[in-house]
N, C-alpha and C positions, 0 to 999 in steps of 0.2 A: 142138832143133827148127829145121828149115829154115825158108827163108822163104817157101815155098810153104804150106807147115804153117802157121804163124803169119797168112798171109792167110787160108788156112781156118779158122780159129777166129775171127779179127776179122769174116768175114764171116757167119759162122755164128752169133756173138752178137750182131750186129748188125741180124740178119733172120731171128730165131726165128719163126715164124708164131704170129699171137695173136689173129686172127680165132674159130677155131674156139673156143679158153679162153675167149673174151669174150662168146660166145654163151651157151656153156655156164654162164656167170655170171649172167648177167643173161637170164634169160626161158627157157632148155630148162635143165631135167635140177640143179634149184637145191635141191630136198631142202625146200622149202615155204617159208614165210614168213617172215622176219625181220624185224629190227626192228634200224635204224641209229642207232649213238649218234653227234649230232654233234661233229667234230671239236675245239673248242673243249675241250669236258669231254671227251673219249675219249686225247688228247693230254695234257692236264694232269695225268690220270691216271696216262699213262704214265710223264711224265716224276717224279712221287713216286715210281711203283713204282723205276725204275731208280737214280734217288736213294737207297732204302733199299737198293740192291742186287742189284735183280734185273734180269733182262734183259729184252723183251720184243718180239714179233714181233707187226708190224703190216703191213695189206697198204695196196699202195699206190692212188692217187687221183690222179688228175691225170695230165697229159701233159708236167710242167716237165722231167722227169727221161727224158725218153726219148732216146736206144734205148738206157740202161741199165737202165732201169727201164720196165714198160710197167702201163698203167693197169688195176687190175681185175684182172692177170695176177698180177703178183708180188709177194713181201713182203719185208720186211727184219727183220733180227735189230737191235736196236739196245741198248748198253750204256752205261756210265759214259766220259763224254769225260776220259780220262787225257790223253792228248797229243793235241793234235790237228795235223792236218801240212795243206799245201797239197795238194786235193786227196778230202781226206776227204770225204763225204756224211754231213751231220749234220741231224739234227730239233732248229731253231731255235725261239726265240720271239722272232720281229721285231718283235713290237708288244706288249699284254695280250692272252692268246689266240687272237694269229693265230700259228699255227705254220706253218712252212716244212719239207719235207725237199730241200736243197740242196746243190750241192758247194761244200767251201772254194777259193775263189780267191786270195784274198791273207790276208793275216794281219799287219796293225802294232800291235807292242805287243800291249794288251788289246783291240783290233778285229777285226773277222773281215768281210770281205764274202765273199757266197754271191750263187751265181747257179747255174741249174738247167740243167742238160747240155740241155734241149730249146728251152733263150731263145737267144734271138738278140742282146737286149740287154738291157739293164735288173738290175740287181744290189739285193742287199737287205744292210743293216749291221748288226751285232749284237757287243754283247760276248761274251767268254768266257763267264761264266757264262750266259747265256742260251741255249747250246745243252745241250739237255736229251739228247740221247745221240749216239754215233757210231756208223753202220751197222757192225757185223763181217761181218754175212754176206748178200748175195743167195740168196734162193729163190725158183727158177722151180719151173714144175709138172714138169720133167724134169732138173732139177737144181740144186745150191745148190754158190753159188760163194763162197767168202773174199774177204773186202776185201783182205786185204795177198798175193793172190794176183799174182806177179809181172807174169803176160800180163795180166790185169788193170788193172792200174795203168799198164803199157802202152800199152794200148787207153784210157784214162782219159789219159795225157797227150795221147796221138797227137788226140783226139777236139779237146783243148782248144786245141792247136796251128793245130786247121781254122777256129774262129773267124770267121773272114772268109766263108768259104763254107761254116756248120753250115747257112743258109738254105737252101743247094739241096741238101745233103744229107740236111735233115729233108724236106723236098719230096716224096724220092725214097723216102726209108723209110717218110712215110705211104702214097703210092701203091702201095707194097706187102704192108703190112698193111691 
């Protein structure tokens, strides 16, 4: 892949359009009523299920994770945290109940701080066991991507490197969605 190639994809995963999905979510074209379980028991949940075993796909909420993750837009696949590496996006529990899906930052010892691709500051601390699983897969509504996907991981260091200026970066990518 040249590096003309590899800017079209960074910039192409980084500025998917999510306007029209978000409409379509929330107020046109929704398939009728539902009924929202909140996060506290929908989460604890999950984290049994993938405890016995299973995997399971949840969409996501919030703005902490953007532009890998977009609100209302996308989901994640999340599994058993075998290894976990710098880097990773995992569904924590920082507190009783308050769950997080953030990425790993640092890791000493049995400590883990997490902070979410769309803060600017502010980091959240948790041990190992408290993360209840590790993202394997992104799914957009036009495609699903792996976590240990090379360009990926890539575009996930590249992102974490800008630090200093994610402020005007995020600026720029809400202005455009």
């Amino acid at each position: 892949m040249g590096i003309k190639d590899f800017a079209f994809n960074v910039l192409h995963f980084f500025f998917t359009p999510v306007r029209r999905i978000y409409r379509r979510r929330n107020g046109r074209n929704t398939g009728g009523p539902h009924k929202e379980i909140p996060n506290h028991i929908l989460l604890g949940m999950v984290r049994d299920m993938i405890r016995e075993g299973h995997t399971a796909t949840i969409p996501v909420k919030g703005y902490s994770m953007r532009p890998f993750l977009e609100h209302l837009r996308d989901r994640v696949v999340l599994d058993a945290p075998h290894v976990l590496e710098v880097g990773d996006a995992v569904l924590a529990e920082i507190a009783p109940g308050h769950y997080v899906l953030h990425r790993i930052i640092r890791i000493e010892g049995d400590r883990l701080t997490l902070m979410g691709d769309g803060n600017v500051k502010g980091t959240e601390r948790c041990r190992r066991q408290d993360v209840a699983g590790v993202v394997t897969h992104y799914l957009r509504p036009t495609r699903t991507l792996s976590a240990s996907d090379a360009g990926l991981k890539r575009c996930i260091r590249l992102w974490r490197s800008l630090l200093p200026v994610r402020r005007y970066l995020l600026f720029a990518y809400r202005a455009m969605v």
